[in-house]
MDTraj code that builds the backbone (N, CA, C; nanometers):
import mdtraj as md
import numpy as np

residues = "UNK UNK UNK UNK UNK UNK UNK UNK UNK UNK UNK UNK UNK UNK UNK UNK UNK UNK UNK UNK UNK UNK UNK UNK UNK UNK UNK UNK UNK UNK UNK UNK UNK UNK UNK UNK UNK UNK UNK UNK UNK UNK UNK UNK UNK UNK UNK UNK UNK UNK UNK UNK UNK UNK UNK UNK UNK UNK UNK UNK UNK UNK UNK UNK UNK UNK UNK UNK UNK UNK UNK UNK UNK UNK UNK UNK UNK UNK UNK UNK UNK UNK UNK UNK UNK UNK UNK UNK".split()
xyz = np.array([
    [14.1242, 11.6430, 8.7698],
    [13.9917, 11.6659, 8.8257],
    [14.0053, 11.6749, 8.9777],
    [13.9811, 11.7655, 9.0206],
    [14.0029, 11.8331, 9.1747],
    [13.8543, 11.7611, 9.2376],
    [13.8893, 11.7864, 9.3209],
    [13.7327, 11.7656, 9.4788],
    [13.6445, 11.8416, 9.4539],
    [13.6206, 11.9713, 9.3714],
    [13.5538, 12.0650, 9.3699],
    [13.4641, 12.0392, 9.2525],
    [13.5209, 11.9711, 9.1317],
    [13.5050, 11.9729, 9.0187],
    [13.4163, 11.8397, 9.0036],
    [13.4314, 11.7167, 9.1127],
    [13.3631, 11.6305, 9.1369],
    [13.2579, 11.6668, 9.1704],
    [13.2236, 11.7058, 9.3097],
    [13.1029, 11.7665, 9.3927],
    [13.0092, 11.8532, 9.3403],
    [13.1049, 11.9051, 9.2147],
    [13.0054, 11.9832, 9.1105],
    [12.9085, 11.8916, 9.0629],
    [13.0310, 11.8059, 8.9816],
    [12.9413, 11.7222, 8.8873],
    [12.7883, 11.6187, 8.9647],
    [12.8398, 11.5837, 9.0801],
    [12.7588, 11.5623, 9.1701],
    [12.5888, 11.5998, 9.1718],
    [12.6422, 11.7100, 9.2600],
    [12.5200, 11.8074, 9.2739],
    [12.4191, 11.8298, 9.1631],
    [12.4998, 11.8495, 9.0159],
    [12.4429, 11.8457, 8.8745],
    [12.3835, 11.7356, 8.8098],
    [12.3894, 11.6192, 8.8824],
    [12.3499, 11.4983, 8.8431],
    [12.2418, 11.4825, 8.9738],
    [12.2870, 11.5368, 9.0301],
    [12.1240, 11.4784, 9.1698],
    [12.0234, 11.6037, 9.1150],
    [12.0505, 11.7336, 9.0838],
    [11.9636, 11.8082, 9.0152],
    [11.8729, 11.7398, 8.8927],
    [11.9243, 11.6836, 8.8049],
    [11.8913, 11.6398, 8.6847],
    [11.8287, 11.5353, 8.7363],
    [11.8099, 11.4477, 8.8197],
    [11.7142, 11.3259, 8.8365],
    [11.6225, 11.3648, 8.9309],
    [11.6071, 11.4629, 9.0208],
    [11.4959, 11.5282, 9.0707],
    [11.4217, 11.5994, 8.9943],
    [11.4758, 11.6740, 8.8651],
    [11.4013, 11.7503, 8.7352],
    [11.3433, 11.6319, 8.6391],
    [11.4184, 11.5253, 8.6227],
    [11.3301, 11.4019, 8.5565],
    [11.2285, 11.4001, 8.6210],
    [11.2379, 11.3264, 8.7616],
    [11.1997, 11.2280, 8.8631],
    [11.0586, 11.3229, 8.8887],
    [11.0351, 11.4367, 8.9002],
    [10.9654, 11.5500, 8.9918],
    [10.7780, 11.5242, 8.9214],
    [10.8151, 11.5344, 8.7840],
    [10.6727, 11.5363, 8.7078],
    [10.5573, 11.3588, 8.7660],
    [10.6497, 11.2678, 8.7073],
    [10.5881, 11.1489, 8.7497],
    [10.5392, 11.1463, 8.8841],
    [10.6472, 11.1331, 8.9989],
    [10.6421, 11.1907, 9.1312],
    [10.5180, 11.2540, 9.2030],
    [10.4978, 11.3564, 9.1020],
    [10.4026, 11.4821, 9.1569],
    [10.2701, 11.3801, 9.1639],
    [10.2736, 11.3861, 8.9868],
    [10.1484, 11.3258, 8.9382],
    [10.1448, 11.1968, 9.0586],
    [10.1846, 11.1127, 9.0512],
    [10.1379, 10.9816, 9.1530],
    [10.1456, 11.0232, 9.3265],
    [10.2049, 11.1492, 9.3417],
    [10.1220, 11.2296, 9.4692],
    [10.0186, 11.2239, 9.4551],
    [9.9707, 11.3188, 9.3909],
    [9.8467, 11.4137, 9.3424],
    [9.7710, 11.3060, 9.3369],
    [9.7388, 11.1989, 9.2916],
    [9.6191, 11.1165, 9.2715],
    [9.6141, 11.0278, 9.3801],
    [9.7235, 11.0158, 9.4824],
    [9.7344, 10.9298, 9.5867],
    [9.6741, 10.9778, 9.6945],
    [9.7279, 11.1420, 9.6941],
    [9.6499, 11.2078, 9.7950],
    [9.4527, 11.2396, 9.7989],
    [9.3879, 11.2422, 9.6759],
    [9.3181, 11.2660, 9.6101],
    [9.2019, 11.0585, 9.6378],
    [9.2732, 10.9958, 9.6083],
    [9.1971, 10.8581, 9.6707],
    [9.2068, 10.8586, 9.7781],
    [9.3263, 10.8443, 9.8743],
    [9.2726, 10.8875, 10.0072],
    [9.1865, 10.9856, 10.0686],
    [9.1766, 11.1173, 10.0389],
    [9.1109, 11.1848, 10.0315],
    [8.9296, 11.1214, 10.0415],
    [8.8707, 11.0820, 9.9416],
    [8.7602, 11.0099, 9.9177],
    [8.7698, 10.9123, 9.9860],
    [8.9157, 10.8113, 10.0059],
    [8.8323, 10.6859, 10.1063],
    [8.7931, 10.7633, 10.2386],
    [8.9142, 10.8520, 10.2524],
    [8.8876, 10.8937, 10.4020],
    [8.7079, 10.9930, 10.4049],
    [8.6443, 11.0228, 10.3077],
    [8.5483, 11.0519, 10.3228],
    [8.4497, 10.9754, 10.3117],
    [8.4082, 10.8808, 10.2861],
    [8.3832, 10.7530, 10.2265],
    [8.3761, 10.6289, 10.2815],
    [8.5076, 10.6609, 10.4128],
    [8.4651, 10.5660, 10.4366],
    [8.4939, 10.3866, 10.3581],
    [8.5132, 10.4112, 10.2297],
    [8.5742, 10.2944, 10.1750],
    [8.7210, 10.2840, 10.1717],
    [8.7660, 10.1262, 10.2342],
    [8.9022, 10.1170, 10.2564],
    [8.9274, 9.9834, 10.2087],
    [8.8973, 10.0153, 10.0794],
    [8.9708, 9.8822, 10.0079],
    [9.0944, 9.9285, 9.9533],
    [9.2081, 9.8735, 10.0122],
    [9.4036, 9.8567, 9.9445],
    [9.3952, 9.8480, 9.8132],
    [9.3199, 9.7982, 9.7058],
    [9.3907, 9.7897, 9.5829],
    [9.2761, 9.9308, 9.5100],
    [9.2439, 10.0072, 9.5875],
    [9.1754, 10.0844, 9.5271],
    [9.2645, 10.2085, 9.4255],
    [9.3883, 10.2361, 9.5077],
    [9.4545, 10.3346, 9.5272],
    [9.5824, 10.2971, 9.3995],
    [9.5579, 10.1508, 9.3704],
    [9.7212, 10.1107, 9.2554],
    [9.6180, 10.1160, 9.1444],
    [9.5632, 10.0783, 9.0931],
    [9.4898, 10.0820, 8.9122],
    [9.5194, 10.2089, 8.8880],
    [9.4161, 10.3963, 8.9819],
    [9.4806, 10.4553, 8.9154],
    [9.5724, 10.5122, 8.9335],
    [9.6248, 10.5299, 9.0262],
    [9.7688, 10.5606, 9.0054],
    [9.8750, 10.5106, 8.9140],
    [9.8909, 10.3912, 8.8890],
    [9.9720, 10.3089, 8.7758],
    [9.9056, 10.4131, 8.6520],
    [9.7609, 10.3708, 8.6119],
    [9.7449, 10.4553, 8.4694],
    [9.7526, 10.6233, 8.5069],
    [9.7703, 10.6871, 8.6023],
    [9.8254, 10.8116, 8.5897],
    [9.9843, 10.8640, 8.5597],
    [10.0304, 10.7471, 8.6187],
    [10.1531, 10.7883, 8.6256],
    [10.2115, 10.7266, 8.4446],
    [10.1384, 10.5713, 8.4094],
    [10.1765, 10.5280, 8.3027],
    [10.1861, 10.6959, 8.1994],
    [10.0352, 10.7180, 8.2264],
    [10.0271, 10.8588, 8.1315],
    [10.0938, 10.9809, 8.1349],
    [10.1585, 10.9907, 8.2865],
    [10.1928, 11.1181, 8.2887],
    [10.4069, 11.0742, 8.2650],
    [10.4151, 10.9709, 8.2599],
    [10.5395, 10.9356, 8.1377],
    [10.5392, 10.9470, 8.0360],
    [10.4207, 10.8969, 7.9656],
    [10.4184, 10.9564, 7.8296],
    [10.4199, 11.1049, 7.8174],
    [10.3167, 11.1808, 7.9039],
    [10.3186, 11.3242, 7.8813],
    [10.4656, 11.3778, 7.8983],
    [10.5294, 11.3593, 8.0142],
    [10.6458, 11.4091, 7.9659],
    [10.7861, 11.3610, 7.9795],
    [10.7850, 11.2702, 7.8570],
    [10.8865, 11.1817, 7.8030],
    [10.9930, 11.2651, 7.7343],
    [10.8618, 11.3807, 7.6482],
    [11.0234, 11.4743, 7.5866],
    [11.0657, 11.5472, 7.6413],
    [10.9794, 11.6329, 7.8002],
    [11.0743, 11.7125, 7.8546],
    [11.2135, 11.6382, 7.9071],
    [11.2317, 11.4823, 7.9559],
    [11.2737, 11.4051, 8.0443],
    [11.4005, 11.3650, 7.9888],
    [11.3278, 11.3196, 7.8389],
    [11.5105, 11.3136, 7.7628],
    [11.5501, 11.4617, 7.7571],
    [11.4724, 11.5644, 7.7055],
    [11.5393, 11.6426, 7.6339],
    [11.6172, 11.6991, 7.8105],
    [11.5941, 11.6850, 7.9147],
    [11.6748, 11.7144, 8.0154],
    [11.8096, 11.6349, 8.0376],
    [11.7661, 11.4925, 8.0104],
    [11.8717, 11.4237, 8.0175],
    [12.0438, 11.4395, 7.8860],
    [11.9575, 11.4130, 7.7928],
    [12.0263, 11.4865, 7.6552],
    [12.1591, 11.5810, 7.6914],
    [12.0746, 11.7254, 7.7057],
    [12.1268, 11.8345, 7.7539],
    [12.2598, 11.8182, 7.8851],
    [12.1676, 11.7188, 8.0011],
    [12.2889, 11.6921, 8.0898],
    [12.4408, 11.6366, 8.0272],
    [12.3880, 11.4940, 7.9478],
    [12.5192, 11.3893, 7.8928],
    [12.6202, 11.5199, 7.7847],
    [12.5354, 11.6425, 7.7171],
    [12.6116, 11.6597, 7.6686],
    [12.7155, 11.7952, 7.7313],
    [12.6613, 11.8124, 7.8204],
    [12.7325, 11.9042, 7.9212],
    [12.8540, 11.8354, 7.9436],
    [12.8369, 11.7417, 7.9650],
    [12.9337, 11.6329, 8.0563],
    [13.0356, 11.5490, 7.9475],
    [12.9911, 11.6170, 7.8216],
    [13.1071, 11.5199, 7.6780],
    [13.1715, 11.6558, 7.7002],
    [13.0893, 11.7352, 7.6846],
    [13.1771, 11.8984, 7.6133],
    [13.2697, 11.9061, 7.7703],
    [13.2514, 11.8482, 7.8952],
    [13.3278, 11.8704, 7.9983],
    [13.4629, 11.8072, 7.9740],
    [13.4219, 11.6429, 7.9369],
    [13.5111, 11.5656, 7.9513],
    [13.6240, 11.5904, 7.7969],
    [13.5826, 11.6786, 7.6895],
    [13.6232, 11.7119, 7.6010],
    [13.7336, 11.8176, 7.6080],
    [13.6722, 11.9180, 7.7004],
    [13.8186, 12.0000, 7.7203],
    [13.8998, 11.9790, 7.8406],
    [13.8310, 11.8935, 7.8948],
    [13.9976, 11.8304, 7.9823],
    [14.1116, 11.7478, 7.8767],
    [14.0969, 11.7129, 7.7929],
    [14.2133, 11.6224, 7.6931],
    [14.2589, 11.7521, 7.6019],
])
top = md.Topology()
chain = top.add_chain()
for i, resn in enumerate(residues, 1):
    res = top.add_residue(resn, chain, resSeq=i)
    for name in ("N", "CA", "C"):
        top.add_atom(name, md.element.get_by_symbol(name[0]), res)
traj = md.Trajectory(xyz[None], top)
């Protein structure tokens, strides 16, 4: 296994946890920006306003996409058997 062949695998593994990572992520943007949004119009600045929903958005938007998340992960590990398979 060369330097090249590492840095691959690398790069292919920081890809794959930004393609997990990206959906949840978004979603607990999106609703973070969206309460601020309203306090800042509003005027209301209560701190625990902003964790209830975000937690149940994000709880939900894991469930929503749980099967894209394995089926990405899946796909990666088996890239990486069938790799480690034809090196022996």
């Amino acid at each position: 296994m060369n330097e090249a062949t590492v840095i691959e695998l690398g790069r292919a593994a920081l890809f794959v946890v930004l393609k997990v990572a990206s959906p949840v992520m978004l979603a607990g943007l999106i609703v973070g920006l969206t309460i601020a949004l309203f306090q800042a119009l509003t005027t209301i600045q209560e701190i625990t306003l902003t964790f209830v929903p975000k937690i149940f958005v994000i709880f939900l938007s894991v469930i929503v996409f749980l099967p894209f998340m394995t089926t990405t992960l899946i796909e990666f590990a088996r890239q990486l058997y069938d790799r480690i398979g034809s090196l022996g």
